[in-house]
N, C-alpha and C positions, 0 to 999 in steps of 0.2 A: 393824099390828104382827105379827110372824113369832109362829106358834105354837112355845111351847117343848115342846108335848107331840109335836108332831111332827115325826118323824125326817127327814123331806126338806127342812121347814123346818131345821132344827138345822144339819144337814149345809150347807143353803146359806149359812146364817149363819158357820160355822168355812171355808165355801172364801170367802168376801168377807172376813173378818177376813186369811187366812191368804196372800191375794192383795194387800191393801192393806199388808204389811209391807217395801214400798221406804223409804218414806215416814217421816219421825219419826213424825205424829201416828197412821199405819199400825202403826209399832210399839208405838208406847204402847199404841193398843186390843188390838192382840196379848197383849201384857204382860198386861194386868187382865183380859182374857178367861181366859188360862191361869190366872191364881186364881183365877173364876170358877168356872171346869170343873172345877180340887181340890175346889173345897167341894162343889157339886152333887157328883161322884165320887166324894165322901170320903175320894180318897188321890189323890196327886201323878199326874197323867197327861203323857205327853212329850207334844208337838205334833206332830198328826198331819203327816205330809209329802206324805199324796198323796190323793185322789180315796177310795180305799178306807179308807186310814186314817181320813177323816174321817166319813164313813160308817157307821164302826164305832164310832167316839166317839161319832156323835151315837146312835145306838143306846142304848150304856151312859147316856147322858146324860137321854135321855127316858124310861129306864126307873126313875131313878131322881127325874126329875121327877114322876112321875106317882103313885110313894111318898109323895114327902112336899112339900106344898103351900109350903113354905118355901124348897126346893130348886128347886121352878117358879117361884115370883116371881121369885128370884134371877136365875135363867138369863134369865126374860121379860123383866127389868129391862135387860142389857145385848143382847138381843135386839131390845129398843124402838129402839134405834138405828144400827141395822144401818149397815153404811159405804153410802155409794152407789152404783149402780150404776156402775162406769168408762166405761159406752157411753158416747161424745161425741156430740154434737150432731149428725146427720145433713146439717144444715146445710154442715160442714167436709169437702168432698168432696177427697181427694187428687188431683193431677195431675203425676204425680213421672218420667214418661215423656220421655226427652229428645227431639227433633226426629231426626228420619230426615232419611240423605242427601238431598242436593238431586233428585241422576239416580240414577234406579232404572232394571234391564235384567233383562225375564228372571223367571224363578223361576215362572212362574205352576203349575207343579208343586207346590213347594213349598207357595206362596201357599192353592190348594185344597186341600191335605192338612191346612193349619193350621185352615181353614173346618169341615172335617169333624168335627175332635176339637172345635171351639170351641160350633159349634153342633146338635150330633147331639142327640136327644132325650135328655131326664133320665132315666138308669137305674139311678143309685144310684152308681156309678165316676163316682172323679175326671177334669173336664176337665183332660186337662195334655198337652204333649206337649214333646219335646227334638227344636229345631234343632241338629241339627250337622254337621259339614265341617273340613277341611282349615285351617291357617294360613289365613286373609286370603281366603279364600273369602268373607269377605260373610255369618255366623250373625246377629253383630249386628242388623247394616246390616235384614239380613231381618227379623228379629224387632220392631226399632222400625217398618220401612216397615209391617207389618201390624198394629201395633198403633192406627199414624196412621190409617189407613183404615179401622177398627174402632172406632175412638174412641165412636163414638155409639150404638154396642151395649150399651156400660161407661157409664152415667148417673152409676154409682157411684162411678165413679175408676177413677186406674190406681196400680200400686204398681211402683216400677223398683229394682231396685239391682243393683251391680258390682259381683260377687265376687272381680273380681281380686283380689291382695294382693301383698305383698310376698314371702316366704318361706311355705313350707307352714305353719309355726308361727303364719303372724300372717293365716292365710285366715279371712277370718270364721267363728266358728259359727251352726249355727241359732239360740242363744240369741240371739246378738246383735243376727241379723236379724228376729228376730220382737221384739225390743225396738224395733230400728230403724222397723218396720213398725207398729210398736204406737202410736210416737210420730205418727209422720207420721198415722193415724189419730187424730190428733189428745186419744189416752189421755194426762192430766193425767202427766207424767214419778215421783211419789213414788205413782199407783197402777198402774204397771206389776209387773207379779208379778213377786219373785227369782226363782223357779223354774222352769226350762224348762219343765216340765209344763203349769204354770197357764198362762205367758204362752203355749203351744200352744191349752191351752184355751179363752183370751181371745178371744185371733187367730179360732178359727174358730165365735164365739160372732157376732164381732162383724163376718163374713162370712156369714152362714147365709144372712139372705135379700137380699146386694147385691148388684147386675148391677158386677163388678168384674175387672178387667186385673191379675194381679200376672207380673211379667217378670223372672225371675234371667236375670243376664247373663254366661257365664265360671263357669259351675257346674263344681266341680273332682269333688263325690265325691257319690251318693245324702243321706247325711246331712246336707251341708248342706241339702238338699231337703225330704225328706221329712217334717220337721214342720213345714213351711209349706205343703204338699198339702190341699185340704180340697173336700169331697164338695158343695159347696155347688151347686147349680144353675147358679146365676146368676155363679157367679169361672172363669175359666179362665186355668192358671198356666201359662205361656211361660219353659221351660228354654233356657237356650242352652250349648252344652258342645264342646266340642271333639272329645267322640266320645259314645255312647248309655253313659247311667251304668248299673251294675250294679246290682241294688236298688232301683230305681225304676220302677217299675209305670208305664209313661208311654206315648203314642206315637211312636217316633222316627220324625225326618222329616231325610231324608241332603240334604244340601246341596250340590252337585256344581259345580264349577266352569263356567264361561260358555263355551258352543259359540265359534267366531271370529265369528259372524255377531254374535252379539251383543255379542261382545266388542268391535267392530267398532265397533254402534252406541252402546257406551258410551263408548269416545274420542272418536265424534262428542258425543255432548251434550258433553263437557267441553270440548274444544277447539276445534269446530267440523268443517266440511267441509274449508273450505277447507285447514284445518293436514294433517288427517287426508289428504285429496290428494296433498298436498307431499308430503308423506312416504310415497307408494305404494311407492316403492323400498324401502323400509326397513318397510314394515309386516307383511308375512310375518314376517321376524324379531321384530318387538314383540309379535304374537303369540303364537309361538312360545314367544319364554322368560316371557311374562309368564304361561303356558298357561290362561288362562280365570281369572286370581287376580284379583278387584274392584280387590283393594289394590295387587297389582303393576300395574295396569291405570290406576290413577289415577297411583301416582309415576311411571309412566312417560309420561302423558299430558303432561306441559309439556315434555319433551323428548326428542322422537319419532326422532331422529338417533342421540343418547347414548345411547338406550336400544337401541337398534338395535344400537350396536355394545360395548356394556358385557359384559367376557367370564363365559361361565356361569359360576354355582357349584358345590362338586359337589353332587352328587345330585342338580341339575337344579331344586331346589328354585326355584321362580318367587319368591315372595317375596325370598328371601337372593339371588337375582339384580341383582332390580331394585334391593333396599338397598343391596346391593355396590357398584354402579355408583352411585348417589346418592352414596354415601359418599365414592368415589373421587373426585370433584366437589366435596368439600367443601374450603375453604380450610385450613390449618393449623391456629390455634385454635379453630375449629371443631370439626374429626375429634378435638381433642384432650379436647374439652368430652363430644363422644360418646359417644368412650372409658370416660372415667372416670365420667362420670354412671351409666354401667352394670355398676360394679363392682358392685354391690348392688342388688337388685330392692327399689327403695326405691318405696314403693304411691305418691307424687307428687315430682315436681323442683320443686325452689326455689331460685333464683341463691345465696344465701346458702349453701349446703353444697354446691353444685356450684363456685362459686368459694371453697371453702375444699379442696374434694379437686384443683383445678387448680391453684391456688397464683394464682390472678387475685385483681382488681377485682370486688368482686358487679356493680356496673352493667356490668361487660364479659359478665360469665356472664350477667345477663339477657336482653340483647343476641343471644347466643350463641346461647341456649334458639332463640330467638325466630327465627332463623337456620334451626335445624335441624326446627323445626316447621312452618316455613313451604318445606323440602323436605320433609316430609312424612315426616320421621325422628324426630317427635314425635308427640303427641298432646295438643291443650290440652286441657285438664279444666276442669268449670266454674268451679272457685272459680282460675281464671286462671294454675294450674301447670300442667305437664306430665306426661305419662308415655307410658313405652315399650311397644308391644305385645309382649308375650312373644319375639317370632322377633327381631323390630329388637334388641329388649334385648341377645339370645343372639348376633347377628351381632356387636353391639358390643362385648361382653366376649370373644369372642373377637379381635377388632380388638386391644383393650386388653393382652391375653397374650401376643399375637404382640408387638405394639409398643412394648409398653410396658414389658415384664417383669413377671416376677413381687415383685422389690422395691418399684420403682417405683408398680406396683397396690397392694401393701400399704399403701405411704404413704397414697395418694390414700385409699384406702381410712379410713385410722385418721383422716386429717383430719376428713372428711364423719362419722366417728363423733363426733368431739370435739366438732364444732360442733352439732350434735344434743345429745349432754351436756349439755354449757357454755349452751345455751339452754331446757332443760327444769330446768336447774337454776337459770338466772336468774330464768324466769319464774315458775316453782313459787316461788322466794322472794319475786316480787312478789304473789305471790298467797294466800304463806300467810306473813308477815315474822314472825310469835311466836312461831309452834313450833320448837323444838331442832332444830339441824340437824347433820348429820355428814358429813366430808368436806372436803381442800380446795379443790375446786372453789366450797364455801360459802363458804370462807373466801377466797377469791379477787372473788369478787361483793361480799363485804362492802369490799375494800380498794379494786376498781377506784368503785364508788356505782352509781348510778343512768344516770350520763349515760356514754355515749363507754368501748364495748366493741370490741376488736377484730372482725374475720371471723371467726376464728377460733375465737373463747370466745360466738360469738351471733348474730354480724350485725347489720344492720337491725332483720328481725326482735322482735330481743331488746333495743331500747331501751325509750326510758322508757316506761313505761305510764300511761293515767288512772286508773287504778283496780283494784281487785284483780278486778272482771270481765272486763274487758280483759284481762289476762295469764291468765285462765283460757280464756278466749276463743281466746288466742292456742296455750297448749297444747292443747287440743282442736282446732285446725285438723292440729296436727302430732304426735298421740298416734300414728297408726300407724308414723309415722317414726322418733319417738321411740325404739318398743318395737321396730321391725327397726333400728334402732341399735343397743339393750341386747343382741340377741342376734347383733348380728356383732363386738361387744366379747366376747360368750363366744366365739364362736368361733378370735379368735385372741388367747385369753388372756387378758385386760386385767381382772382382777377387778375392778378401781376403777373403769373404766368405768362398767362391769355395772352396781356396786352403787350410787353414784353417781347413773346414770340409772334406774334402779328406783326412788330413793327420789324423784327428783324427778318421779316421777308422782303422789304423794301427793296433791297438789290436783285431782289431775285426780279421784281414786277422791272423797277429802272431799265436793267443793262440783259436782262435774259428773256423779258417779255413772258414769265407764266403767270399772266391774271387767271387762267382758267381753273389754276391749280390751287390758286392763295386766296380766293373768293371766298370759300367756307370759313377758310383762318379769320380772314378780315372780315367778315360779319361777327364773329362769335367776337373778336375785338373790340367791335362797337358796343356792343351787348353788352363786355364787360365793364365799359369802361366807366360809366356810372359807380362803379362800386372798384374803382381803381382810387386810392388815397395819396399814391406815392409822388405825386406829381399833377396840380391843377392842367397842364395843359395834355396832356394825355387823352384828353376827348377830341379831343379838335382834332390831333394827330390820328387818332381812329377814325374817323370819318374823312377828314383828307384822305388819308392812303386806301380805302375801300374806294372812296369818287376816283380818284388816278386809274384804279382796276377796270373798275366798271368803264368809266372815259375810252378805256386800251380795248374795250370788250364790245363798245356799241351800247351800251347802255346808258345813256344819255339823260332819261328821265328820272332815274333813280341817283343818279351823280348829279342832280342837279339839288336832290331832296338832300342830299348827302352834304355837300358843299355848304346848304344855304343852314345845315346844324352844326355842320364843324365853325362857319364864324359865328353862330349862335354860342358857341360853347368856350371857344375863344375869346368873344365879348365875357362870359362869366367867368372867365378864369381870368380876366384883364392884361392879355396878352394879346400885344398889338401885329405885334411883327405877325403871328400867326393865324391873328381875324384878317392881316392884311395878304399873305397867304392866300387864304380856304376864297378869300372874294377875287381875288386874283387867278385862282384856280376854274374859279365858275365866269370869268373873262375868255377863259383859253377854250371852257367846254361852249360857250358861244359861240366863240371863233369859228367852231367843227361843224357848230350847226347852223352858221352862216347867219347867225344874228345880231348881226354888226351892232345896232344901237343898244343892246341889251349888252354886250360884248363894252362898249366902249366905256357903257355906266361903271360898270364892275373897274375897269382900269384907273377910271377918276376916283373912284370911291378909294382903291387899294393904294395911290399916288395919296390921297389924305392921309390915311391912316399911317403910313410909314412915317409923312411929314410929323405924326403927332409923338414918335419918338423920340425920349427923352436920353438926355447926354449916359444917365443911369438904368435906362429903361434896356430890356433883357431884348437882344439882338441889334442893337446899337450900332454895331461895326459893321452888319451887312447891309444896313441902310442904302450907301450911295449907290451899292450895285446894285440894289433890288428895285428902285428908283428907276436907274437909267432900263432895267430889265421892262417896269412896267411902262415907259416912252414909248420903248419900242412896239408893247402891246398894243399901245393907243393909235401909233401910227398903222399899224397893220388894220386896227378896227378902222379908221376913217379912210383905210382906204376903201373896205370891202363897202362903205357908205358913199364913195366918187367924191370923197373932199379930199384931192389929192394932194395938195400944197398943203393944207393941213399936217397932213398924213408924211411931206417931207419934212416939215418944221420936226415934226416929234422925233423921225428916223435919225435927223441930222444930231439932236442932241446924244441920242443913244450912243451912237456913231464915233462922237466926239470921246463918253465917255469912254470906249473900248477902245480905243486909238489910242488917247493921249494920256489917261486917268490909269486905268490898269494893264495895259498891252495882253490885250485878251484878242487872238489873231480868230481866234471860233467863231466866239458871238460878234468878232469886227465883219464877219463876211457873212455871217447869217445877218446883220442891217444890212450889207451891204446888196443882200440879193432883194431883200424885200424893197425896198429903191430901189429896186432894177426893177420887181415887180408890180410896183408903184407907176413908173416911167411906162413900163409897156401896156398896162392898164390904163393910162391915161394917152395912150395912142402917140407917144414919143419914144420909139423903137430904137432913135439916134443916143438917145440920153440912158439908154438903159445896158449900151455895149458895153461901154470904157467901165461902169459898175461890176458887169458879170465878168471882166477882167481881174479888176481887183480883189474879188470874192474867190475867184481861182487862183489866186497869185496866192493867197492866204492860203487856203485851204489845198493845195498842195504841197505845202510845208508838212501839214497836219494828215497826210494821207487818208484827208475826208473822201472813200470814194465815192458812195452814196451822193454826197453832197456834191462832188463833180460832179456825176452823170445827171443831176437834176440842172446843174448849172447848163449844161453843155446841151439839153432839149429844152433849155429857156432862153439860149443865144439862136439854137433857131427859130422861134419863135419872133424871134427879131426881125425876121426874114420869109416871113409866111408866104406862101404862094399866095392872088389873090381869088376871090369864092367868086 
């Protein structure tokens, strides 16, 4: 059991509460900790948000434990059951490294300089250094060959991710990578920490003593960098960047293009001697324009003639050379597929919106893909799409400008938007079918069914699904897509778009937790939504679901500005149900930050506004359940304020309506715990068992595990040793 007199202990108890708040049952113990800490405090304290803050609470905390021996049970009580540590199982070693080219030439400069930063003696300075070079020089290629041939250094694993993206707006953040990286370390996904901070801290908690490989690949800027850096001994982190980032304390290691000699021998591995002979006549020149580039060196390798005589680019640029010439070699629907697929730096290709921006067949555009990847004007990805390297992209949309127009681009353009839309709104509706929807692309989904969608409104893709995982499933393959969709619909106006595909990221943030990813979408939503006609309540709904992200992210101050415009804008749309909502929503972000009376206003206020619901008035029938839903809120807020009878009165009616009114066994047992955490707050341990009985009797019907395991470290809690 953690000492509650001691302030190191305390503090590490409020940063495991304060880290475990992904999670519902992470939340709840947040929740009853924060009423907790009022009563020890004897006045309302906000929740610390960082390192220091908690620190200093726990300070106040144990000085006032130490007063009065009522105050220290207290505290010791929900101390007894500290959350668990998040380390995983050491067991679950990651290997997230992709395989290195086949033929490697060269580098052995490079090669030793990576050796040096990787293995120099421990002196306190992080191991790290930045590959970088030119377009198509080979940074990657390098940095995986060296990590394959190190592999057995790293016992611990390796950690890989592509920074590419799409648009600067949708380039990963640290957050997201250190979530990403949190996961694949195998941290359960509801105790990864909202807070960049914490999951920084996590990250190099749970690095200190592993022999471990982490490789960003396509690093754009120091910050996405630098809080995944860590002083460990035994991690050395492999930048790969396009030039030496600024702010980043690292080694750089320049990556220079291949001598002839070797350029030489690397057409040999690939095509042999023999090819490479044949073509003496012609290999000066292949050298020449390909000037030492890996990548121009390979597409030029199957065709040692053409490439020979494919005229320069300007600036001599070797890549846009040899693309040039490939390109000019491509058949007609082909070059045209090229074209348009790179009207937009869309982070993967998929037949279904590249045959919706050509005006094809998807099976012709998969065909097609497969066509241009296999000249080497693609790139397959693992989950069996494509993508363009940055220069090919840029050769093609210029391709696309020249040949196409700029009308023509537009269109191509707005299609690949649409069907992107049309299939985040399909799937979002198979995946969330009860919640109100707005919009007619909803209303489009509803008329066409289930079965048999055009290209156009979904693809393939977006048929029927088995189950509402499935279509979650399915938008989390295409969330990045999705969200560089919403924001090339702002870009050329389309507010419906925008707002449209913003909201059908909804399921994604609900049941799949990627606030990190839908952030950009759901601002540009709010942006647009001012200039959204199809539906007065559309604003309120953009600003609700941005405060929900931000809520899930730690962002608390900005979801509070968020929340108090969406009932602003639901007040002028005169839509009740949904100003009672967004006020109800800024109840819950008080809850989190342990501002019980601010917390309890919001509940009264949102308990009016439903009451003012008319027998005709729009949300009429979810009335009774959003009612007894805000009881319970109210009861939760007086308790975190020590009016605990209060606090039973509200629970019991909630209680009643879930029992008797709709046999809802979920939210009967989620009242059912808060009475129990009511009971054991109020220092009646007896009154709070036969509770966390019942709430498990339910809740294993429902194979709530989550919600077990919190049940079953709040029964002992019933039973705390004493401090």
């Amino acid at each position: 059991m953690l000492d509650p007199l001691s302030v190191s202990a305390v503090t590490t108890f409020l940063g495991s509460v304060g880290a475990g708040a992904a999670g519902e049952s992470g939340r709840r113990l947040c929740e009853a900790v924060g009423g907790v800490v009022a009563r020890v405090a004897g006045r309302e304290v906000t929740a610390p948000a960082d390192a220091a803050a908690r620190e200093a609470l726990a300070a106040v905390l144990v000085d006032q434990a130490r007063s009065d021996p009522e105050r220290a049970r207290a505290l010791g009580t929900w101390m007894s059951g500290a959350p668990a540590d998040p380390r995983p199982d050491r067991r679950h070693v990651p290997h997230t490294l992709p395989a290195s080219v086949r033929f490697f030439t060269d580098r052995k400069g490079p090669l030793a300089a990576l050796d040096r930063e990787a293995f120099r003696k421990p002196d306190g300075r992080p191991r790290i250094a930045v590959l970088y070079g030119p377009e198509g020089v080979g940074t990657s290629a390098l940095a995986l060959h060296w990590g394959g041939l190190q592999a057995h250094r790293y016992p611990d694993g390796t950690l890989y991710t592509d920074l590419r993206a799409g648009s600067t707006s949708t380039a990963p953040t640290a957050t997201a990578l250190l979530r990403h990286f949190l996961l694949k370390l195998h941290v359960p996904q509801e105790r990864v920490p909202p807070a960049a901070q914490d999951r920084a801290e996590l990250f190099r908690a749970l690095l200190a003593d592993r022999r471990l490989l982490v490789v960003l690949d396509h690093a754009r800027t120091a910050a996405q960098v630098v809080p995944l850096v860590t002083a460990a001994p035994g991690v050395f982190t492999l930048v790969v960047a396009r030039r030496p980032l600024t702010g980043l304390d690292a080694r750089p290691v320049l990556v220079d293009p291949l001598g002839d000699k070797d350029a030489k021998r690397l057409l040999v591995d690939l095509v042999g001697k023999q090819a490479v002979a044949a073509a003496r006549a012609t290999l000066p020149s292949v050298l020449a324009r390909c000037a030492g580039s890996p990548f121009a060196l390979r597409a030029a390798a199957t065709d040692l003639a053409g490439a020979a005589t494919a005229p320069p680019a300007a600036g001599g640029d070797p890549v846009r050379t040899v693309v040039d010439g490939l390109y000019r070699r491509l058949a007609a629907p082909a070059a045209q597929v090229y074209r348009l697929a790179a009207l937009r730096a869309w982070p993967a290709l998929d037949p279904g919106p590249v045959a919706a921006a050509a005006g094809i067949g998807e099976a012709e555009a998969r065909d097609l893909l497969a066509e241009l990847a296999q000249h080497g004007l693609l790139e397959p990805a693992p989950d069996g799409r494509y993508r363009f390297r940055p220069a090919v992209r840029a050769h093609a949309a210029d391709a696309a400008a020249r040949e196409e127009g700029v009308a023509a681009c537009a269109a191509a353009l707005r299609r690949a938007v649409e069907w992107y839309v049309s299939f985040a709104v399909r799937a979002d509706h198979a995946a969330l079918p009860q919640r109100w929807h707005i919009g007619p692309r909803y209303d489009r989904y509803d008329r066409l069914g289930v079965d048999g969608v055009s290209g156009a409104d979904g693809g393939a893709l977006a048929g029927r699904y088995e189950d509402e995982g499935a279509a979650i499933a399915a938008l989390t393959a295409e969330a990045d897509n999705i969200v560089e969709a919403v924001l090339a619909a702002e870009e050329f106006d389309d507010p419906a778009a925008v707002c449209e595909g913003a909201e059908a990221l909804w399921a994604l943030q609900l049941k799949a937790g990627c606030y990190d990813t839908v952030l950009p979408a759901l601002r540009a939503g709010v942006r647009a939504a001012p200039a959204y006609h199809g539906d007065p309540r559309m604003a309120g709904r953009m600003h609700t679901q941005l405060a929900l992200a931000l809520i899930e992210s730690a962002g608390y101050e900005e979801a509070g500005r968020e929340l108090a415009a969406a009932a602003r804008a639901e007040e002028t749309a005169g839509h009740l149900r949904g100003r009672a909502t967004a006020v109800e929503t800024l109840g819950l972000l008080r809850l989190r930050e342990w501002r019980f009376a601010e917390a309890l206003s919001c509940f009264e206020q949102a308990g009016l506004l439903l009451a003012r619901i008319g027998p005709d008035d729009d949300g009429r029938e979810d009335v009774p359940r959003a009612t007894a839903l805000v009881e319970r809120h109210q009861g939760r807020a007086l308790r975190g304020l020590g009016r605990f009878e209060e606090a039973r009165q509200r629970l019991d009616t909630a209680l009643a309506y879930f029992e008797q009114t709709t046999d809802e066994p979920y939210n009967a047992a989620r009242v059912l715990t808060d009475l129990a955490e009511t009971d054991l707050m109020a220092g009646d341990a007896p009154a709070a068992l036969p509770l966390i009985d019942r709430a498990a009797t339910l809740l294993g019907a429902q194979h709530a595990t989550v919600h077990l395991d919190y049940l079953a470290a709040l029964r002992l809690r019933c039973r705390p040793e004493q401090p």
